[in-house]
N, C-alpha and C positions, 0 to 999 in steps of 0.2 A: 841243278842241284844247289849252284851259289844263290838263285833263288828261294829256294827252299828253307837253306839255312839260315839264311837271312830272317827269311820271314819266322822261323822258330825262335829265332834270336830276338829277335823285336817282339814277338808273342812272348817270349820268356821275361823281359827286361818289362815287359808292360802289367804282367802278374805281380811281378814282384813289387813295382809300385803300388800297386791296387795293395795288395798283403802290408807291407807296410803304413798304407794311410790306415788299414782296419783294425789297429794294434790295438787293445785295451791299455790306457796310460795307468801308470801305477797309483796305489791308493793312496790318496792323503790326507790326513785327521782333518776331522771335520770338527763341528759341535757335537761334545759330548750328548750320547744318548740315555735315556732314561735307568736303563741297566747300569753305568755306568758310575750313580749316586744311588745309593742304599735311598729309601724312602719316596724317590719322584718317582713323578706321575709321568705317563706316558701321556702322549697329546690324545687328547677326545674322551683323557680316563678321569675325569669328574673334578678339573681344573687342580689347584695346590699350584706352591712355590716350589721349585727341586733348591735344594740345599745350594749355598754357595761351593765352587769350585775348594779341592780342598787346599788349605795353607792359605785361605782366606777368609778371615770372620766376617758374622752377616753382619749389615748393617745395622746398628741398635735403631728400636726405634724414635720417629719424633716427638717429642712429648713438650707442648704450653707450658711456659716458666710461672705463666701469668693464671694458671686457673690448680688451687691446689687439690682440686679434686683428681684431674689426673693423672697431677704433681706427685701423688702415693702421699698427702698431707694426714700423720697417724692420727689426728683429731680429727677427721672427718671418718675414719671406720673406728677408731674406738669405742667399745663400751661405755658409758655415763659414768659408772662405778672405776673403771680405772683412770678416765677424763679428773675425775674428782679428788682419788690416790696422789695424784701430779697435778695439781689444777693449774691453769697459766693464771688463774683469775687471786690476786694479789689480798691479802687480807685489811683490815685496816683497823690501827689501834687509837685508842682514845686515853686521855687524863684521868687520872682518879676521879669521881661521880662527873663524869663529862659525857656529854655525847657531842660536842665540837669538831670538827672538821679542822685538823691543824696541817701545815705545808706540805708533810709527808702524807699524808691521808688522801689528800687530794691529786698529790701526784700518782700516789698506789691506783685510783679511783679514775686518774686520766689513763693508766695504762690499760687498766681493767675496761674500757669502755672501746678504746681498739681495741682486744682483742674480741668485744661483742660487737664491733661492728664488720669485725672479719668472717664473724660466723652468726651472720641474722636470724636464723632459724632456734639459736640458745636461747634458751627461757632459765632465769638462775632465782632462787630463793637466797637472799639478804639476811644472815645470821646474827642477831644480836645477843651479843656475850658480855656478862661482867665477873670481876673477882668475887670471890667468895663471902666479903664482906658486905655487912646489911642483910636487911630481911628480904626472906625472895619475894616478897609481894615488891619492895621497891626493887629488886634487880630485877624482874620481869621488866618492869615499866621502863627501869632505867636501859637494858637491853634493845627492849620496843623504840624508845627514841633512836639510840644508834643507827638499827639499823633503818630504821627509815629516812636519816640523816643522809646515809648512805645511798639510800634510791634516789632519796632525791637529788643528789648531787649530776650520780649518774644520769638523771633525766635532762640535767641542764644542760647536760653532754649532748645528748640525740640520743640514749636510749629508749626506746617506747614503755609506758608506765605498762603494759600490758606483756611485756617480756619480766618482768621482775615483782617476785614476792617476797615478803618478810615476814620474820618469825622471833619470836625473842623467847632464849634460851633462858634468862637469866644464871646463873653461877651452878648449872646443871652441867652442864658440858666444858671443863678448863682444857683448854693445851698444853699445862704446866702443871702437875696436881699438888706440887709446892705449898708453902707457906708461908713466900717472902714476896721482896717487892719486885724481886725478877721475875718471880712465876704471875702474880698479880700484872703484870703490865703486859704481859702477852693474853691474859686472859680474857684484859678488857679490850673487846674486838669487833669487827664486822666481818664476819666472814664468809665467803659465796660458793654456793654450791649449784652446781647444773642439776635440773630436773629435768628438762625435757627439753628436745630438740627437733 
């Protein structure tokens, strides 16, 4: 019978270890699953990103400092017609019956030429304006020098003569419709407009 017990004993003591190693351990978080973020994709369900864990913003993306196209630079999606409303391309004034090219002229005309070499595809028509005074047969002509004064300048720069047209307004078109010598000196001008890009 001490046999007996024994051996029940030792069969009991040996179940119970066996029962013990088979225990399922308790559950412990894992990687969140796709239920778990509104919008992700379950695996094998047609790829996507799942959302950043929350209380943490996604990463922006990386975006070239050096290329402004897709920098979001507004002069590369802009309309022609609002390009022109704000134009970066600087005007250029001239002396009474002058079409001379004076220090400021040149300098408006060096800025105006980076900016056409920042955007190679700009093709700009060269506006030649004068004041109001004289016949428009001479303010046409006088207009026509200007602004070809102007092209040419800019060609001395490196813009290509085949990016740039001109056209003379003469005393058709003022920016001042004045009748003095403030309105007259803005009048008389080269001024550029984008046509096509």
């Amino acid at each position: 019978m001490r046999r007996t017990l024994s051996s029940v004993l030792t069969l009991a003591l040996l179940l119970g270890a066996i029962a013990c190693g088979k225990k399922t351990p308790a559950a412990t978080p894992g990687p969140a699953g796709p239920s778990q973020f509104p919008g992700a994709v379950s695996p094998g369900g047609g790829g996507g990103t799942p959302p950043a864990p929350p209380g943490r913003p996604p990463e922006p993306p990386i975006v070239p400092v050096d290329n402004p196209i897709t920098a979001g630079d507004p002069l590369e999606t802009a309309e022609i017609a609002d390009i022109n409303k704000n134009s970066p391309l600087k005007p250029v004034y001239f002396a009474y019956d002058s079409d001379t090219l004076d220090d400021a002229a040149r300098k408006a005309l060096a800025d105006n030429a980076q900016v056409l070499k920042k955007y190679p595809t700009w093709v700009i028509t060269v506006e030649g304006h004068c004041d109001e005074r004289g016949t428009p047969e001479y303010n046409l002509a006088l207009g026509d020098r200007r602004a070809l004064a102007a092209k040419n300048y800019l060609q001395s720069l490196g813009i290509g003569a085949d990016r740039l047209r001109t056209v003379s307004y003469g005393k058709e078109f003022p920016f001042d419709p004045g009748h003095d010598d403030k309105s007259w000196s803005v009048n008389r001008r080269a001024h550029f407009m984008l046509t096509s890009r």
